[in-house]
Biopython code that builds the backbone (N, CA, C, O; Angstrom):
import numpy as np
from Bio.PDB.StructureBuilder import StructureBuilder

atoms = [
    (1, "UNK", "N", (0.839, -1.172, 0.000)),
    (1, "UNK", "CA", (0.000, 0.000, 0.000)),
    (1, "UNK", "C", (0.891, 1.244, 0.000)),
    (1, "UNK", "O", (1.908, 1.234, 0.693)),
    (2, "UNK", "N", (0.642, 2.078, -0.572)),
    (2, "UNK", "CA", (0.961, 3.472, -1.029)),
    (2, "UNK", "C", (0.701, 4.246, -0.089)),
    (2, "UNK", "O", (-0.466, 4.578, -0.295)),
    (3, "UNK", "N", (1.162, 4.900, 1.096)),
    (3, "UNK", "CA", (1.342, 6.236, 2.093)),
    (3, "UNK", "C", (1.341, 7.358, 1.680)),
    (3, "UNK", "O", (1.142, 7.767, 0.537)),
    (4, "UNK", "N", (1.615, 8.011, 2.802)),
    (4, "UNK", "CA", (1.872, 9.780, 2.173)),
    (4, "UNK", "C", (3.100, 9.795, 2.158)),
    (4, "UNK", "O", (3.699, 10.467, 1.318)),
    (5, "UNK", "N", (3.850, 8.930, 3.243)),
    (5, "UNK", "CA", (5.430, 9.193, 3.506)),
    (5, "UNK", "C", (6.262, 8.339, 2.069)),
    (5, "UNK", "O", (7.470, 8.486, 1.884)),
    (6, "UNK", "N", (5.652, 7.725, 1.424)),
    (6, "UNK", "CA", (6.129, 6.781, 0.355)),
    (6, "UNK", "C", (6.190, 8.150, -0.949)),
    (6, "UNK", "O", (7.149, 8.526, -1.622)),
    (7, "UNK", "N", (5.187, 8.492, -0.936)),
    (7, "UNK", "CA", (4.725, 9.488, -1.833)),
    (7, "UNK", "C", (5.974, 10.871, -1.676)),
    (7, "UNK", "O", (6.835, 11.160, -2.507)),
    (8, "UNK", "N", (5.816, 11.271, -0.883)),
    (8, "UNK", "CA", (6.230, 12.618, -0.195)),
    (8, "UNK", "C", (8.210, 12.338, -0.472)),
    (8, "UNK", "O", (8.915, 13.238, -0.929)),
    (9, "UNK", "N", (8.761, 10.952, -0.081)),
    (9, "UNK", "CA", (10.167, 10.873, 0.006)),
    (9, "UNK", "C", (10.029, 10.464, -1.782)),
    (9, "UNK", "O", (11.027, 10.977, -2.287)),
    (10, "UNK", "N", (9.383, 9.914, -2.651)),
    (10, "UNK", "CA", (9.081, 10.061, -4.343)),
    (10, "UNK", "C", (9.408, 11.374, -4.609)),
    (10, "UNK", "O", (10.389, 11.617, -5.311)),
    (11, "UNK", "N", (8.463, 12.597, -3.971)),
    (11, "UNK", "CA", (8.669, 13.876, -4.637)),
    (11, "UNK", "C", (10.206, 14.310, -4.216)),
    (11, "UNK", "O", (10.880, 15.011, -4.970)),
    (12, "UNK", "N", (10.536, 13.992, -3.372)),
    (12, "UNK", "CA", (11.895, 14.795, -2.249)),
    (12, "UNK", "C", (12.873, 13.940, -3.280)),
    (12, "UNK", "O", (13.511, 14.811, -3.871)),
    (13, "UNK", "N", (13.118, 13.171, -3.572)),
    (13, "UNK", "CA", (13.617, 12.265, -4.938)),
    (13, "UNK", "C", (13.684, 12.829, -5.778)),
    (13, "UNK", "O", (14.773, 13.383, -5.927)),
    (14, "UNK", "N", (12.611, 13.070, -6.866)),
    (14, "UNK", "CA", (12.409, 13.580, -7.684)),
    (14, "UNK", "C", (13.105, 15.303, -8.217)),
    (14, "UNK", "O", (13.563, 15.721, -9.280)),
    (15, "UNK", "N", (12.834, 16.028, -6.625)),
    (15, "UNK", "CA", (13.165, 17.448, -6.885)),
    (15, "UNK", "C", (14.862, 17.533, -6.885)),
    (15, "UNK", "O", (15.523, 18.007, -7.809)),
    (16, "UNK", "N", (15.431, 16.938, -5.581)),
    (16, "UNK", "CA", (17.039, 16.455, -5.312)),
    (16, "UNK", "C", (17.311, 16.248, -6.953)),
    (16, "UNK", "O", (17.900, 17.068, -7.657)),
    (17, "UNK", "N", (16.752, 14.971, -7.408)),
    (17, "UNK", "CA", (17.193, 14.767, -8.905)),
    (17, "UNK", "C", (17.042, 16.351, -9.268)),
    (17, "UNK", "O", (17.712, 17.257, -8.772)),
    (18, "UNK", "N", (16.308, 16.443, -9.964)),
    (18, "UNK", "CA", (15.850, 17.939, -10.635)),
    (18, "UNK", "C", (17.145, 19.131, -10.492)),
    (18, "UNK", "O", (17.903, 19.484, -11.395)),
    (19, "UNK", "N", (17.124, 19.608, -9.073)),
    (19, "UNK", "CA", (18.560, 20.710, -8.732)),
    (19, "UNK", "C", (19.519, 19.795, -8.973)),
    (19, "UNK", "O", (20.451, 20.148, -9.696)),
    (20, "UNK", "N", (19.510, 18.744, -8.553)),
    (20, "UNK", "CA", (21.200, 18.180, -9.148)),
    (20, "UNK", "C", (21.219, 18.191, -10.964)),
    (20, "UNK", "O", (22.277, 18.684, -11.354)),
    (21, "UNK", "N", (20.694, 17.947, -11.620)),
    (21, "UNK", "CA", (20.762, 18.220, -12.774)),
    (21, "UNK", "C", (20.896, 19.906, -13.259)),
    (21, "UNK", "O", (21.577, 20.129, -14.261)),
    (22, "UNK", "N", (20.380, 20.830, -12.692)),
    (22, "UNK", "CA", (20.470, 22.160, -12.707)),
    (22, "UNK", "C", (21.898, 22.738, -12.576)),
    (22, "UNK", "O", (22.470, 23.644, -13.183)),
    (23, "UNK", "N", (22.284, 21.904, -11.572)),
    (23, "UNK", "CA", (23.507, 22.777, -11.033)),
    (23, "UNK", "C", (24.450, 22.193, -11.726)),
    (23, "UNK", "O", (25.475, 22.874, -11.723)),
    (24, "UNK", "N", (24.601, 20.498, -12.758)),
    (24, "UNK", "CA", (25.442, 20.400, -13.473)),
    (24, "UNK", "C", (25.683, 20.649, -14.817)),
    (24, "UNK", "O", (26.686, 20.407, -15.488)),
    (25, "UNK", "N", (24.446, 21.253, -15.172)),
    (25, "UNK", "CA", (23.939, 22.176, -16.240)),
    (25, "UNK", "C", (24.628, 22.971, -16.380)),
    (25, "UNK", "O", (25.412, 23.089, -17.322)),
    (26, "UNK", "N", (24.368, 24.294, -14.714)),
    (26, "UNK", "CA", (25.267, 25.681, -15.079)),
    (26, "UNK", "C", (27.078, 25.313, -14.114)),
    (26, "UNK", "O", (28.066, 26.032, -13.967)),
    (27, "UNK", "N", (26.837, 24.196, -13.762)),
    (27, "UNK", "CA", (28.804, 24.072, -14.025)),
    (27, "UNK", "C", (28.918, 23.289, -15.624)),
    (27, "UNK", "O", (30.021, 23.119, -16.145)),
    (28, "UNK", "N", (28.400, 23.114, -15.896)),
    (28, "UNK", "CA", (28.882, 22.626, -17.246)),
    (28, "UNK", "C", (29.232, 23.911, -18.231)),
    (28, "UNK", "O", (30.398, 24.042, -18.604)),
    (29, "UNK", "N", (28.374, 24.716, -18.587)),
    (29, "UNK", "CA", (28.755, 25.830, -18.952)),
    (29, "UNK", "C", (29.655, 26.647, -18.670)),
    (29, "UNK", "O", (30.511, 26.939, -19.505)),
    (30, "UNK", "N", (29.634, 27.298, -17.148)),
    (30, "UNK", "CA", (30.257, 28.654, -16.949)),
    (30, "UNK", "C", (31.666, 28.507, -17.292)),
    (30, "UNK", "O", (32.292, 29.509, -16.945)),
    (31, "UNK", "N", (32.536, 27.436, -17.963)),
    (31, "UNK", "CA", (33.532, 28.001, -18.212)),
    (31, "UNK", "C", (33.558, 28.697, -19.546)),
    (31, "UNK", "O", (34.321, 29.623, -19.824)),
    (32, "UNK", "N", (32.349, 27.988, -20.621)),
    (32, "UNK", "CA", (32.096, 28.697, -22.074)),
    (32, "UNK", "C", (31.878, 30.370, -21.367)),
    (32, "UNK", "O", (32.534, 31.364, -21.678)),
    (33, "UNK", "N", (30.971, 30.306, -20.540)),
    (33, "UNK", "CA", (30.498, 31.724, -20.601)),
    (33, "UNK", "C", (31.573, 32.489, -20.173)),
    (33, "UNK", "O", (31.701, 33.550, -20.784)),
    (34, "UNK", "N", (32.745, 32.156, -18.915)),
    (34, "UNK", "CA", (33.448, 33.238, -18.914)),
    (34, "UNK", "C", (34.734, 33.205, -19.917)),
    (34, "UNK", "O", (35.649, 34.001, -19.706)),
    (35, "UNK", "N", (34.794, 32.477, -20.785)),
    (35, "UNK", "CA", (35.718, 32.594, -21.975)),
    (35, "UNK", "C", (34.655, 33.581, -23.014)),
    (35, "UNK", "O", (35.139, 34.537, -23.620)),
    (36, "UNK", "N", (33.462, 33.296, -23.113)),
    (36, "UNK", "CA", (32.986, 34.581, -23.966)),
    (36, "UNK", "C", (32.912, 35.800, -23.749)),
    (36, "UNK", "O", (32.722, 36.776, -24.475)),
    (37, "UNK", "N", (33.171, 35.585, -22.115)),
    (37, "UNK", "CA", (32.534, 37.057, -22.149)),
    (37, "UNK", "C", (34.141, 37.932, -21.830)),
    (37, "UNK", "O", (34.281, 39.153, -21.893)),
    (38, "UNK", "N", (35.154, 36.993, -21.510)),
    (38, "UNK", "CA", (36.853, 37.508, -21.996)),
    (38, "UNK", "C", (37.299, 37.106, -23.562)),
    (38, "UNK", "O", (38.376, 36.617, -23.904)),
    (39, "UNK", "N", (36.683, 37.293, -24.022)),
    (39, "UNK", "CA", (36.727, 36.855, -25.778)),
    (39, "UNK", "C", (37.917, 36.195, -26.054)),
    (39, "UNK", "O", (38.832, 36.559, -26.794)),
    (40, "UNK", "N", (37.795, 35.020, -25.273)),
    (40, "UNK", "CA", (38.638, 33.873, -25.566)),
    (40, "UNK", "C", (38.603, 33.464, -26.876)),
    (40, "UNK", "O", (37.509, 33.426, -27.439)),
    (41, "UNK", "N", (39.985, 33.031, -27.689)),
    (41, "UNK", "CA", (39.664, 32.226, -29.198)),
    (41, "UNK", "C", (39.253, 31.356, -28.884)),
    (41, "UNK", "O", (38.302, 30.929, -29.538)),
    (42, "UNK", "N", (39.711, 30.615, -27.746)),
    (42, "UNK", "CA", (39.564, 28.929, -27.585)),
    (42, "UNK", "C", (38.076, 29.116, -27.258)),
    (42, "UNK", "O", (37.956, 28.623, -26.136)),
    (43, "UNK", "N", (36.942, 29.551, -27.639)),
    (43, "UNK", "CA", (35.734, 28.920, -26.804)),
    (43, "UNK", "C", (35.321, 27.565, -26.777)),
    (43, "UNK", "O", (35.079, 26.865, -25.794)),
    (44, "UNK", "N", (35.269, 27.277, -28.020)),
    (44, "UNK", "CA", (34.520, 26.193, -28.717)),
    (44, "UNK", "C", (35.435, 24.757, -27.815)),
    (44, "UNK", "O", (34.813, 23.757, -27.457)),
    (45, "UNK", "N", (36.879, 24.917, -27.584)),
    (45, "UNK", "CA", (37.636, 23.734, -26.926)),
    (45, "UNK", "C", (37.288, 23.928, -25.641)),
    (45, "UNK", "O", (36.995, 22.988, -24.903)),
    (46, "UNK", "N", (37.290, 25.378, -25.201)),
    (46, "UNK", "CA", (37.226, 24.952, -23.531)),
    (46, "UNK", "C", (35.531, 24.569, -23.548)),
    (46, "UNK", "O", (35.421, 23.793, -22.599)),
    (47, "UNK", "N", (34.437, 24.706, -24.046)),
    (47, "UNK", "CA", (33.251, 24.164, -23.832)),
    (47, "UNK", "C", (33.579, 22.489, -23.657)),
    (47, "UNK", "O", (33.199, 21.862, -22.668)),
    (48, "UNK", "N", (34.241, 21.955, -24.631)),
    (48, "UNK", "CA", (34.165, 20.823, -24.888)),
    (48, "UNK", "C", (34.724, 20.077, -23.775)),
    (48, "UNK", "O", (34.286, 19.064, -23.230)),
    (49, "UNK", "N", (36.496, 21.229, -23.366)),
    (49, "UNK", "CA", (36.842, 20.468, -22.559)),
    (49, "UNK", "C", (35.992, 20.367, -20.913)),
    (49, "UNK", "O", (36.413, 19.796, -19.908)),
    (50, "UNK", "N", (34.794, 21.071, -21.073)),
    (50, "UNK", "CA", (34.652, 21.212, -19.394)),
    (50, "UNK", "C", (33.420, 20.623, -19.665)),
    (50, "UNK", "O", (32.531, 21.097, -18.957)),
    (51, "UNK", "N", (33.002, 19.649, -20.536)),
    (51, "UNK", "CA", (31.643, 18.722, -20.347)),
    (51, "UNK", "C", (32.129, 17.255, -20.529)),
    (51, "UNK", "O", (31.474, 16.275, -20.177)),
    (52, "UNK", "N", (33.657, 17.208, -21.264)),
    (52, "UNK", "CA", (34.128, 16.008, -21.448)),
    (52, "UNK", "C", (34.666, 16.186, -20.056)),
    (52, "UNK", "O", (34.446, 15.128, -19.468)),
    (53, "UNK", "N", (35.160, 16.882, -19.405)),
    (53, "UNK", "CA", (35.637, 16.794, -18.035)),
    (53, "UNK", "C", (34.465, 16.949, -17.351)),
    (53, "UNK", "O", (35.036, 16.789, -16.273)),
    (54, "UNK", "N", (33.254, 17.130, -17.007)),
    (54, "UNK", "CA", (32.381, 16.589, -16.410)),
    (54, "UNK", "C", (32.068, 15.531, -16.508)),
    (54, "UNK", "O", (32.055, 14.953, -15.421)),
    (55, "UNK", "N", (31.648, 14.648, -17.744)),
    (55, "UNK", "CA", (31.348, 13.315, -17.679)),
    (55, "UNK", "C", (32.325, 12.115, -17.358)),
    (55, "UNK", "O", (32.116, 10.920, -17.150)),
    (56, "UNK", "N", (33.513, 12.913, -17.397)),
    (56, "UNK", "CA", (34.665, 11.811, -17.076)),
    (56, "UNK", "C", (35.143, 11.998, -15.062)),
    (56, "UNK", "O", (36.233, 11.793, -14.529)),
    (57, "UNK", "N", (33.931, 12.410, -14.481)),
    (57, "UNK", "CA", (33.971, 12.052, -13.066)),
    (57, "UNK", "C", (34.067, 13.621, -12.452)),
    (57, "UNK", "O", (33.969, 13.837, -11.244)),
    (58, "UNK", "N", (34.319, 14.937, -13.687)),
    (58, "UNK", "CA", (35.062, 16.071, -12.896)),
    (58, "UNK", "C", (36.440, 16.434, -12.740)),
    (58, "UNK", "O", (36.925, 17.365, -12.096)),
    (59, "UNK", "N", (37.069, 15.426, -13.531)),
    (59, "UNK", "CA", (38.824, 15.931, -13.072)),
    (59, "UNK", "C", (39.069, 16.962, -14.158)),
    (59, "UNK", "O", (39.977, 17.791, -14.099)),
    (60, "UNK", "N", (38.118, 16.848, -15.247)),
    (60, "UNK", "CA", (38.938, 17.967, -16.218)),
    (60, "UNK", "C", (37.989, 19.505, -16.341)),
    (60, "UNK", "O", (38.074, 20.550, -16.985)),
    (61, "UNK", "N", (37.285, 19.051, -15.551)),
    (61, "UNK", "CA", (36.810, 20.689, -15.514)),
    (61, "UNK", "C", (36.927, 21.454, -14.479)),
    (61, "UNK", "O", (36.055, 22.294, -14.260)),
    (62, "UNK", "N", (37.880, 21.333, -13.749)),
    (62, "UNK", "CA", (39.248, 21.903, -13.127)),
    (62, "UNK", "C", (40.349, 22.996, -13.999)),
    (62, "UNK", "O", (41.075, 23.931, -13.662)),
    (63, "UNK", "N", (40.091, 22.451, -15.011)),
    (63, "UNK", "CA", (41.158, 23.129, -16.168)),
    (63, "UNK", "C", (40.904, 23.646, -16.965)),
    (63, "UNK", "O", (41.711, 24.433, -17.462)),
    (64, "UNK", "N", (39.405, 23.427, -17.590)),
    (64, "UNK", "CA", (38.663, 24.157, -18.553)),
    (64, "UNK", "C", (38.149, 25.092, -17.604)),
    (64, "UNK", "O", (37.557, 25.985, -18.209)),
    (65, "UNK", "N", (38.125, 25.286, -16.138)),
    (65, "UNK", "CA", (37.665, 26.446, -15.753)),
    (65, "UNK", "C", (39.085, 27.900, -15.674)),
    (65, "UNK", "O", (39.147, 29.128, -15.724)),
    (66, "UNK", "N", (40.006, 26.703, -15.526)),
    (66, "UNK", "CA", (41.092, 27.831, -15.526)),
    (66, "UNK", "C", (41.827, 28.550, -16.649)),
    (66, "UNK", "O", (42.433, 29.621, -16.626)),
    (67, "UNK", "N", (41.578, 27.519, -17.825)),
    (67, "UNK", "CA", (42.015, 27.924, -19.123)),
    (67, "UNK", "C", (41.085, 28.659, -19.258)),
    (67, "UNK", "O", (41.489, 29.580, -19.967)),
    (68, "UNK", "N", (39.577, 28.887, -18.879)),
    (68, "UNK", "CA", (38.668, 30.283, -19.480)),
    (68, "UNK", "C", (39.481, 31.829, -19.585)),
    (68, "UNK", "O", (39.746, 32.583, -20.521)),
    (69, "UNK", "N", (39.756, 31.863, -17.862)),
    (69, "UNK", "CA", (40.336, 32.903, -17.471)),
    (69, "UNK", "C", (42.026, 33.224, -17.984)),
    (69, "UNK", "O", (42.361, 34.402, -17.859)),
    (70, "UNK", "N", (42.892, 32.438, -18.442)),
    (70, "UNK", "CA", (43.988, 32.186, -19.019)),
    (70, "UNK", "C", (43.751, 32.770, -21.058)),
    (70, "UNK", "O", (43.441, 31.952, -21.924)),
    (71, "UNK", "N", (43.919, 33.792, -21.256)),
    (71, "UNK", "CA", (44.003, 34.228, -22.689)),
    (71, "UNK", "C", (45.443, 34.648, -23.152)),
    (71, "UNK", "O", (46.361, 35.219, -22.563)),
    (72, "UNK", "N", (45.310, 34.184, -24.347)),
    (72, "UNK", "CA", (46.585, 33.779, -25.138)),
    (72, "UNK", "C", (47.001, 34.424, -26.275)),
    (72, "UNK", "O", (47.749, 34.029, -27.169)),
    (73, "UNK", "N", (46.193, 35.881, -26.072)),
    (73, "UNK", "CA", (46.832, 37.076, -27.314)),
    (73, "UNK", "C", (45.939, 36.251, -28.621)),
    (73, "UNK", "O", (45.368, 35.211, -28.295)),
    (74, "UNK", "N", (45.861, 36.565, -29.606)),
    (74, "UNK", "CA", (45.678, 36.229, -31.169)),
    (74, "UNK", "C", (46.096, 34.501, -31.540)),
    (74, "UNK", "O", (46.667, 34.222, -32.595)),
    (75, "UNK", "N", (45.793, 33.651, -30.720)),
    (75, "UNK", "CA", (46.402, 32.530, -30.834)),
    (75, "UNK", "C", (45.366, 31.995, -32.282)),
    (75, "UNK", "O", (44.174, 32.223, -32.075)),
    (76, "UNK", "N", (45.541, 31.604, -33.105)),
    (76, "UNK", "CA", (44.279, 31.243, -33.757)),
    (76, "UNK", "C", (43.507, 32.474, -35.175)),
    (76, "UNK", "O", (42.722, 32.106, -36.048)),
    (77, "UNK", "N", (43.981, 33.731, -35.011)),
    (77, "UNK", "CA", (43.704, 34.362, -35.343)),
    (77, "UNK", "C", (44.697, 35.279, -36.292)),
    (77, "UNK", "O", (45.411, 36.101, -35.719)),
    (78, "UNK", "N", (44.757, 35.167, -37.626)),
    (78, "UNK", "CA", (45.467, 35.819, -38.474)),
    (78, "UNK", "C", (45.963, 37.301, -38.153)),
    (78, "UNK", "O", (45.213, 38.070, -37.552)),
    (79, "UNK", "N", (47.406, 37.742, -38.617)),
    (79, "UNK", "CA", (47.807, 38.973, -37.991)),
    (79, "UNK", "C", (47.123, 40.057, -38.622)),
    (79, "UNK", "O", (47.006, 39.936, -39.841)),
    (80, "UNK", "N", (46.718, 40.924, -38.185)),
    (80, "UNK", "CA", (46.407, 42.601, -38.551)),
    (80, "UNK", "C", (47.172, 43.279, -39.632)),
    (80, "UNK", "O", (48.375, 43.383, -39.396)),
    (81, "UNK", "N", (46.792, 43.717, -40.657)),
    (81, "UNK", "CA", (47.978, 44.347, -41.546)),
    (81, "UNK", "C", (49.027, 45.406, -40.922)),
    (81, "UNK", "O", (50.159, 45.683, -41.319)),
    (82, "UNK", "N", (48.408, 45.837, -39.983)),
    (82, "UNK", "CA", (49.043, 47.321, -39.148)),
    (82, "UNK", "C", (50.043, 46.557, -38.006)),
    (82, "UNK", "O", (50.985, 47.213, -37.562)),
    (83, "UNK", "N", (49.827, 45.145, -37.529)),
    (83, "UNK", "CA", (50.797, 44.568, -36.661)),
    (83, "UNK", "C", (51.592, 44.580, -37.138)),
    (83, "UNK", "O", (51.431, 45.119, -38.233)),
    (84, "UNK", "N", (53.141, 44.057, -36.864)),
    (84, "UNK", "CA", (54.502, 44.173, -37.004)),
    (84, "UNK", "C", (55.397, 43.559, -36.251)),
    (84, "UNK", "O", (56.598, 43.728, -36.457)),
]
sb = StructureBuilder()
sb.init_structure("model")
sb.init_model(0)
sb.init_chain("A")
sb.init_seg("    ")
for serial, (resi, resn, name, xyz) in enumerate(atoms, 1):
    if name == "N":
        sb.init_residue(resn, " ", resi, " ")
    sb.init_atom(name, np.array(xyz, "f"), 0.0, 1.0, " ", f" {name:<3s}", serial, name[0])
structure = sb.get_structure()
């Protein structure tokens, strides 16, 4: 037979699931976002690297959070005619 307390620890389940998925949502991202919003070249790698480093337990998005903040001048990006 089905309770309230059977029911009630279902929803408390359910929501736990729910924010835990939320919050690995926006750590999955924020290292894209703060490489965009320091107009990183690398975006597109550090996205990759900080969801392949989420699904691989968390060890590598340790590094894709630090490579966001880490910019590397014109790496990627053809020189300026006026550079020298």
């Amino acid at each position: 037979m089905i309770d309230f307390a059977t029911v009630f620890a279902w929803f408390v389940i359910a929501v736990l699931f729910f924010v835990a998925v939320i919050i690995i949502i926006a750590l999955g991202s924020l290292p894209k976002k703060i490489a965009m919003k320091r107009n990183h070249p690398q975006v597109d790698a550090i996205n990759a690297a900080s969801w392949i480093g989420l699904a691989c337990g968390g060890i590598g998005w340790p590094i894709a959070f630090v490579w966001a903040f880490l910019h590397a001048g014109n790496v990627g990006h053809p020189p300026k005619e006026n550079d020298q």
